[in-house]
Biopython code that builds the backbone (N, CA, C, O; Angstrom):
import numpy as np
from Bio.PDB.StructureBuilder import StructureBuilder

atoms = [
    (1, "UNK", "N", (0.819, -1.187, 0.000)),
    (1, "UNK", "CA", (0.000, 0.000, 0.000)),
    (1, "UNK", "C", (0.867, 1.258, 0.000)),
    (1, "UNK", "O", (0.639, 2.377, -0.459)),
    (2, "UNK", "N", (1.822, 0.810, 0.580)),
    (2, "UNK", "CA", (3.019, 2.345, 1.055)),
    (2, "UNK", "C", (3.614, 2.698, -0.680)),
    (2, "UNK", "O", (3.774, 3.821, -1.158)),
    (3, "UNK", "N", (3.835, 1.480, -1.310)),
    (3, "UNK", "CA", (4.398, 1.349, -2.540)),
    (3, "UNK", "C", (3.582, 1.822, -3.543)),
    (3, "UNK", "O", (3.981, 2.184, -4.650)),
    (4, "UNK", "N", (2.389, 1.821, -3.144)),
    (4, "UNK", "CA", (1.549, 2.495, -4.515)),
    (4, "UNK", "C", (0.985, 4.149, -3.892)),
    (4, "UNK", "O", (0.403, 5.057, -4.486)),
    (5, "UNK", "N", (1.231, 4.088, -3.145)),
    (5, "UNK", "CA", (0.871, 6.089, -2.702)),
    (5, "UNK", "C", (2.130, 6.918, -3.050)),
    (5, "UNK", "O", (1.981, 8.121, -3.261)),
    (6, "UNK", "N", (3.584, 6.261, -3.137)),
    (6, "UNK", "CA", (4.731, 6.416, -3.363)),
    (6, "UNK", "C", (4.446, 6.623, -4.724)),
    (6, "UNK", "O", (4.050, 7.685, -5.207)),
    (7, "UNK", "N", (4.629, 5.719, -5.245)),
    (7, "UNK", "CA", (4.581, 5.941, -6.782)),
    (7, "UNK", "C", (2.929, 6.882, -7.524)),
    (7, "UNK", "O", (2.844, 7.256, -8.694)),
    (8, "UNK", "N", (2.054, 7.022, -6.675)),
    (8, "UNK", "CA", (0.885, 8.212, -6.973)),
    (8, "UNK", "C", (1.923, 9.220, -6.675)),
    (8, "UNK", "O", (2.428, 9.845, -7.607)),
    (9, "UNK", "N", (2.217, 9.392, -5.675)),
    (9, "UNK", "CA", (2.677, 10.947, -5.285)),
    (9, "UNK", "C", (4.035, 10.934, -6.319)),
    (9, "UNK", "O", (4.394, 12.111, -6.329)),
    (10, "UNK", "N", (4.690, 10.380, -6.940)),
    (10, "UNK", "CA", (5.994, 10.340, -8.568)),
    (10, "UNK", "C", (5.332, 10.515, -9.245)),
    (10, "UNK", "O", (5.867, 11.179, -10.133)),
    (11, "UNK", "N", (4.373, 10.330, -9.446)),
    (11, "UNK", "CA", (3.312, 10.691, -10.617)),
    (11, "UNK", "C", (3.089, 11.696, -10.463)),
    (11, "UNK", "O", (3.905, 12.507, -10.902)),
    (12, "UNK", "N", (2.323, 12.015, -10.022)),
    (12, "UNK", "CA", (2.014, 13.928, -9.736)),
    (12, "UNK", "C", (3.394, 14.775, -9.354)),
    (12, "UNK", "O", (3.425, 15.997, -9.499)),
    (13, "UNK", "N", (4.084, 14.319, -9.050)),
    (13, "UNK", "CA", (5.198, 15.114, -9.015)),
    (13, "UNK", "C", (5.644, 15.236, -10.725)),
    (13, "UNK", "O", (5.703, 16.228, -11.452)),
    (14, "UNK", "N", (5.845, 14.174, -10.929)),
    (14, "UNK", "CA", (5.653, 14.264, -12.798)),
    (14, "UNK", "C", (5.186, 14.974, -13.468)),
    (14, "UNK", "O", (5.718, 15.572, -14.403)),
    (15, "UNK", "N", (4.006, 15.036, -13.068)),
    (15, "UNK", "CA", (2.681, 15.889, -13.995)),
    (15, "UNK", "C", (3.148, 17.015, -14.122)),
    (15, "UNK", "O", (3.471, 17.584, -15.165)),
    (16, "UNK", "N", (3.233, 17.599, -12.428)),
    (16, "UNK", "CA", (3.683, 18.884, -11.895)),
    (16, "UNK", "C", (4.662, 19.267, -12.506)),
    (16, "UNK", "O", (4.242, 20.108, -13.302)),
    (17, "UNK", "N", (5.872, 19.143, -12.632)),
    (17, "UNK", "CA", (7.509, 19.330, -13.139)),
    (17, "UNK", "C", (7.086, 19.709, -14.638)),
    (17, "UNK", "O", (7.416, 20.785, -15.136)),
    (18, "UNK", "N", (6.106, 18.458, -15.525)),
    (18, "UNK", "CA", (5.953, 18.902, -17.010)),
    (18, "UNK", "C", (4.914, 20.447, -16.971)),
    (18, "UNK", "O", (5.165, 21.336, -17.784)),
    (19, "UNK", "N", (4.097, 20.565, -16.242)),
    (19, "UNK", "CA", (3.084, 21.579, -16.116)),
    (19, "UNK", "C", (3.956, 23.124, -16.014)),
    (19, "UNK", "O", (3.749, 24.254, -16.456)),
    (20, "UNK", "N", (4.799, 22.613, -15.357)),
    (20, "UNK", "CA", (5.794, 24.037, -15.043)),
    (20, "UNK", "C", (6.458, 24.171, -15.994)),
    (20, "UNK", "O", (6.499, 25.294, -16.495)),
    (21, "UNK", "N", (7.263, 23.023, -16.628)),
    (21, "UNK", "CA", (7.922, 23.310, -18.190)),
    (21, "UNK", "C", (7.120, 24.076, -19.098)),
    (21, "UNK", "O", (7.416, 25.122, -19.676)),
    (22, "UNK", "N", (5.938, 23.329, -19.145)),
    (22, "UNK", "CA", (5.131, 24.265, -20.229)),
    (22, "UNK", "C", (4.642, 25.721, -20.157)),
    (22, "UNK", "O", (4.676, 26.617, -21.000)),
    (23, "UNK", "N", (4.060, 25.681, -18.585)),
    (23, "UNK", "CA", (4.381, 26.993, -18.639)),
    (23, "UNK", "C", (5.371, 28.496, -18.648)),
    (23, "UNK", "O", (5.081, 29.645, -18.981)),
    (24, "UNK", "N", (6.645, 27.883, -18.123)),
    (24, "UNK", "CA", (7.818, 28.153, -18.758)),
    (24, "UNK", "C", (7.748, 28.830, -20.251)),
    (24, "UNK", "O", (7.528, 30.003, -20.553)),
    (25, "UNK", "N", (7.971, 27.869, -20.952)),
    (25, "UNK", "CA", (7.840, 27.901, -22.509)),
    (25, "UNK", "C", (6.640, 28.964, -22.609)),
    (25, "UNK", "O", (7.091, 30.079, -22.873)),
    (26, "UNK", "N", (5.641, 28.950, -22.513)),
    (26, "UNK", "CA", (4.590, 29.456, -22.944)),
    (26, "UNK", "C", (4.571, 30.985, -22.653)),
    (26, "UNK", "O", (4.073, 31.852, -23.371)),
    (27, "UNK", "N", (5.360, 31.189, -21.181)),
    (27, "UNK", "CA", (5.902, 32.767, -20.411)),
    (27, "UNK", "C", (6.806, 33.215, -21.791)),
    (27, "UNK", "O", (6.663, 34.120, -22.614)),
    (28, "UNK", "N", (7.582, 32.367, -21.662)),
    (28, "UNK", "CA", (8.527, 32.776, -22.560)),
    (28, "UNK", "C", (9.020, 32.884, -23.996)),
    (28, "UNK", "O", (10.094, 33.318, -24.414)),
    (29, "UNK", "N", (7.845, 32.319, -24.731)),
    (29, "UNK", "CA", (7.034, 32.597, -25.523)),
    (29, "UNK", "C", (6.180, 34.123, -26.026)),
    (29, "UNK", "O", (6.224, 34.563, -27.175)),
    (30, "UNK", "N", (5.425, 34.767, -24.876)),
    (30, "UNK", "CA", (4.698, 35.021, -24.953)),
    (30, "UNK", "C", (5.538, 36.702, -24.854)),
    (30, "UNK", "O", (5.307, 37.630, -25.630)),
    (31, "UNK", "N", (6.470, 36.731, -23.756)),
    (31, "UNK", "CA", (7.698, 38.081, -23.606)),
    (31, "UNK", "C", (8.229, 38.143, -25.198)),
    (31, "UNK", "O", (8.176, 39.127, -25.937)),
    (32, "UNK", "N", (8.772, 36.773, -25.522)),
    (32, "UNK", "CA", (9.455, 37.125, -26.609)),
    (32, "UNK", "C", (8.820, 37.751, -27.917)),
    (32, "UNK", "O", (9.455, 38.379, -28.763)),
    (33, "UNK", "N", (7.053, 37.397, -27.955)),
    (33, "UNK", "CA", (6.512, 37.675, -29.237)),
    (33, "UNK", "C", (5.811, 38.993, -29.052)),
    (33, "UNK", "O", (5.426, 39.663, -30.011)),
    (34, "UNK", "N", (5.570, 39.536, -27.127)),
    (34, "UNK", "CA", (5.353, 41.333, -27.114)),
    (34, "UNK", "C", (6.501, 41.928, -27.721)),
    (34, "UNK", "O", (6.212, 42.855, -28.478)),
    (35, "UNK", "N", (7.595, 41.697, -27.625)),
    (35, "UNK", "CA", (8.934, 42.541, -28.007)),
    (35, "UNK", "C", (9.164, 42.821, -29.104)),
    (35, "UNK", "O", (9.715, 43.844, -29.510)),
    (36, "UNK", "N", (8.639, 41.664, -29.888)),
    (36, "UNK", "CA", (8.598, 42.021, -31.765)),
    (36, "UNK", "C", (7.467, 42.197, -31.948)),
    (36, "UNK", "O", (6.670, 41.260, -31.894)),
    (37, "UNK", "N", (6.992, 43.804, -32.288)),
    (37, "UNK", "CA", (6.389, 44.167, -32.907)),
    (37, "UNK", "C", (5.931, 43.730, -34.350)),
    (37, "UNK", "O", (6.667, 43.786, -35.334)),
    (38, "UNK", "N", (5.101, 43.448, -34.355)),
    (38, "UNK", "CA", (4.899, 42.498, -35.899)),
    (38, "UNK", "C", (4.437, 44.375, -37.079)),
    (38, "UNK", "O", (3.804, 45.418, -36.914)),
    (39, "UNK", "N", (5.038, 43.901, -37.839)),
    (39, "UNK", "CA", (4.823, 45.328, -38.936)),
    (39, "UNK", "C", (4.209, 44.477, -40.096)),
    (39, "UNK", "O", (4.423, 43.290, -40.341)),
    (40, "UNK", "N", (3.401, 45.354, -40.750)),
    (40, "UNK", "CA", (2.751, 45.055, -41.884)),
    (40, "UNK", "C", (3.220, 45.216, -42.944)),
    (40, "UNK", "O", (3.451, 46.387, -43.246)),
    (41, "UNK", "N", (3.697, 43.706, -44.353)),
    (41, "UNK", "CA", (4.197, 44.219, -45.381)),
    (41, "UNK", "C", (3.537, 44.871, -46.619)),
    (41, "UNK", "O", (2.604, 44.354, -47.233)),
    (42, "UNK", "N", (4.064, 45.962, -46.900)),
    (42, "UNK", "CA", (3.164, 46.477, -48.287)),
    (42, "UNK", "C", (3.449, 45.183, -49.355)),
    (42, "UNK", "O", (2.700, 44.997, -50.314)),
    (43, "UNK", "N", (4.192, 44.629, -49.177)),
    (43, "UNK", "CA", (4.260, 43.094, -50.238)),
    (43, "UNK", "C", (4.996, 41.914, -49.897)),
    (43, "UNK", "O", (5.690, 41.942, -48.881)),
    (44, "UNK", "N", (4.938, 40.805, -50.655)),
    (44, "UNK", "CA", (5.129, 39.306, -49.999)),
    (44, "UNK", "C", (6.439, 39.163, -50.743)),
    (44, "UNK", "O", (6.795, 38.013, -50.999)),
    (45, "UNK", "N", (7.303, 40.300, -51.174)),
    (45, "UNK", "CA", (8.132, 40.148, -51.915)),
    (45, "UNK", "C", (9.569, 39.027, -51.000)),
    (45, "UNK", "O", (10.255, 39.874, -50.428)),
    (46, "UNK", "N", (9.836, 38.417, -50.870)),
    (46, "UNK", "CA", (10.786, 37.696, -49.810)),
    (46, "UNK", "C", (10.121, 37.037, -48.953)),
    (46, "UNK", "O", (10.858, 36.328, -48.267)),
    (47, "UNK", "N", (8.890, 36.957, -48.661)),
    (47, "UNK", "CA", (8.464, 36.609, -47.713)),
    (47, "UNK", "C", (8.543, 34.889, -47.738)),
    (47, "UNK", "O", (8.720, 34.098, -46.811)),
    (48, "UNK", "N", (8.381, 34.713, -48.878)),
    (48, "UNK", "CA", (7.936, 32.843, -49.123)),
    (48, "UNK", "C", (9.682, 31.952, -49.741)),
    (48, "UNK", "O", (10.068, 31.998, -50.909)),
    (49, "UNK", "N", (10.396, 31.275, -48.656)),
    (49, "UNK", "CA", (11.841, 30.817, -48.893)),
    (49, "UNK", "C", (11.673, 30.013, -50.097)),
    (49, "UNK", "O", (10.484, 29.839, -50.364)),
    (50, "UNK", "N", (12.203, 29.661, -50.620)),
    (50, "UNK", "CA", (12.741, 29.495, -51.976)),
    (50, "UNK", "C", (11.948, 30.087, -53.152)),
    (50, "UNK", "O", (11.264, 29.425, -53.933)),
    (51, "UNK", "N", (12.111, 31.306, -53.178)),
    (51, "UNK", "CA", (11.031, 32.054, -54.249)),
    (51, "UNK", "C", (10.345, 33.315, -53.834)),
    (51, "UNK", "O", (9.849, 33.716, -52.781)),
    (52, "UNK", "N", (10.495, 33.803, -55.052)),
    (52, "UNK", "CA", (9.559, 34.904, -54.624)),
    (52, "UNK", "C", (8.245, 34.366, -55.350)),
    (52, "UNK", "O", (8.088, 33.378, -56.067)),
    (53, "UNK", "N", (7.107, 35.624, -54.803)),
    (53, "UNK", "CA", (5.290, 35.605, -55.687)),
    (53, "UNK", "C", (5.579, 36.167, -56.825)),
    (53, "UNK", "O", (6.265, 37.188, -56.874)),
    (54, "UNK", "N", (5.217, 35.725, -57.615)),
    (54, "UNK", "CA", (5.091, 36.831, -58.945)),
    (54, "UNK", "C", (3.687, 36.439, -59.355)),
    (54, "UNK", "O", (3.046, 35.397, -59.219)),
    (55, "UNK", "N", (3.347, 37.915, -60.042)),
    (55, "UNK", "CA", (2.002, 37.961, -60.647)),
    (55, "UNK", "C", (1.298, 36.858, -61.191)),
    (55, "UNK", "O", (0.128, 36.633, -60.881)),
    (56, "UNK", "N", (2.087, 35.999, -62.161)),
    (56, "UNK", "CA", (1.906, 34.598, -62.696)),
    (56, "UNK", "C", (1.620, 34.106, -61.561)),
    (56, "UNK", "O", (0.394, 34.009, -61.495)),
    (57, "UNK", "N", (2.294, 33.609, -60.284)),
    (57, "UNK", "CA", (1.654, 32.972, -59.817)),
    (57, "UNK", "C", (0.200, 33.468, -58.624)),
    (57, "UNK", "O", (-0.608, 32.813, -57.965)),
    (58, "UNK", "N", (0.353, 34.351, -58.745)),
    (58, "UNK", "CA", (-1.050, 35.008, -57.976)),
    (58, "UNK", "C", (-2.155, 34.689, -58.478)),
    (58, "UNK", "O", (-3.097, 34.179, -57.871)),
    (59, "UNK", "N", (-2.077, 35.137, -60.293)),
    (59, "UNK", "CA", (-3.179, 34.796, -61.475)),
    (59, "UNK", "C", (-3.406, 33.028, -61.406)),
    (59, "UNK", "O", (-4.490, 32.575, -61.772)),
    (60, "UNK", "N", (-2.713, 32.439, -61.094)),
    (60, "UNK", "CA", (-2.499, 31.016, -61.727)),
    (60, "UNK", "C", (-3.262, 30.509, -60.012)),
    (60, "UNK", "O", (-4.008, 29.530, -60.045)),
    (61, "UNK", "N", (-3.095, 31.008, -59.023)),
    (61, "UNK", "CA", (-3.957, 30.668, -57.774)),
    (61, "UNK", "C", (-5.079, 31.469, -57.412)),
    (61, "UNK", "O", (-5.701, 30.964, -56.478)),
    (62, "UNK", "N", (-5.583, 32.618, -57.856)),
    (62, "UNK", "CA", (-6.663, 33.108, -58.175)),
    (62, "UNK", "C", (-7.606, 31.956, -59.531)),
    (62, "UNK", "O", (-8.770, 32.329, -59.675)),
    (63, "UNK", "N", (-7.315, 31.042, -60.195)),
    (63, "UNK", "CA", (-7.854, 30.827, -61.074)),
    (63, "UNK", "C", (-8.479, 29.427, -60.666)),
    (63, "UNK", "O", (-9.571, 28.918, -60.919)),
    (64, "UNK", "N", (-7.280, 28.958, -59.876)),
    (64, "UNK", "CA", (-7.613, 27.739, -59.159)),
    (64, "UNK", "C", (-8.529, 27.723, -58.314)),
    (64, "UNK", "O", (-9.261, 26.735, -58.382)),
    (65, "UNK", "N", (-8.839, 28.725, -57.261)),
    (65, "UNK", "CA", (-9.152, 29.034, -56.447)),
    (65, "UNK", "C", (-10.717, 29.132, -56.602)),
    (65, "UNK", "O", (-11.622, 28.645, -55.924)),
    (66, "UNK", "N", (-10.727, 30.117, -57.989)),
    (66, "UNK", "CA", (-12.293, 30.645, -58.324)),
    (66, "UNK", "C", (-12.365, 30.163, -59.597)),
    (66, "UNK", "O", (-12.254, 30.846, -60.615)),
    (67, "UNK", "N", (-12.577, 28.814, -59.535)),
    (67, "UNK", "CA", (-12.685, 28.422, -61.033)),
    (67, "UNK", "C", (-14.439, 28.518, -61.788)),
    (67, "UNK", "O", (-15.504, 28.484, -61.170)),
    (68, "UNK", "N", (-14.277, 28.613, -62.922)),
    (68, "UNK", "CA", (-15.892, 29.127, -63.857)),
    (68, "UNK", "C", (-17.105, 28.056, -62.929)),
    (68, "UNK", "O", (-16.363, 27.452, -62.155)),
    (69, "UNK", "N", (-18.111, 27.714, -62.741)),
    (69, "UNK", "CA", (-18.631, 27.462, -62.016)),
    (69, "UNK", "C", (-19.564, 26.609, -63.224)),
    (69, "UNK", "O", (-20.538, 25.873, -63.063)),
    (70, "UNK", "N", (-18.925, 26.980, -64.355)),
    (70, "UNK", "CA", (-19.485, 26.049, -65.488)),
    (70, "UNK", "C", (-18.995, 24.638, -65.599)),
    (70, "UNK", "O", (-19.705, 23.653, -65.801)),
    (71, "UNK", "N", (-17.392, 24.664, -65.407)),
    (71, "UNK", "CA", (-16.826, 23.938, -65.048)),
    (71, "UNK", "C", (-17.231, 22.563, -64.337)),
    (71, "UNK", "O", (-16.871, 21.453, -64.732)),
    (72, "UNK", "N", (-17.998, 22.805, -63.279)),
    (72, "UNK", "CA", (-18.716, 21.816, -62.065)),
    (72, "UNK", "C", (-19.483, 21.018, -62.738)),
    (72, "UNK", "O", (-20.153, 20.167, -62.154)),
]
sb = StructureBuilder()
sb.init_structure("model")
sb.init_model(0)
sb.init_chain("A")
sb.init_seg("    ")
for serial, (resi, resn, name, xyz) in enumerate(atoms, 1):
    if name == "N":
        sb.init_residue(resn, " ", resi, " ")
    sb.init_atom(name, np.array(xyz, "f"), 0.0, 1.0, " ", f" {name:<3s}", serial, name[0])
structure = sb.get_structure()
């Protein structure tokens, strides 16, 4: 009986220890993403890694996107 209240109370000590990690992370998280001000881009020029948007492909996912409805 002593052996299984032992190992309840490792358990919740468990729980506890991960509960604090996360909130950890989540504090620190949360400092780091007030500090950067997020700014708005006038364009997506760089924004997307290997490539930039170009018009072609804006037109070419606008088309996909809203295709003729005749189509269906």
């Amino acid at each position: 009986m002593l052996i299984k209240t032992n190992e309840a109370i490792l358990k919740k000590i468990d729980k506890l220890e991960c509960e604090i990690e996360k909130l950890k992370r989540d504090f620190l998280k949360d400092t780091e993403n007030s500090e950067k001000k997020r700014v708005s881009k006038p364009s997506l020029f760089g924004s997307v890694k290997g490539g930039d948007i170009t018009e072609e492909i804006i037109d070419r996912a606008k088309k996909n996107l809203f295709r003729d409805p005749k189509e269906f």
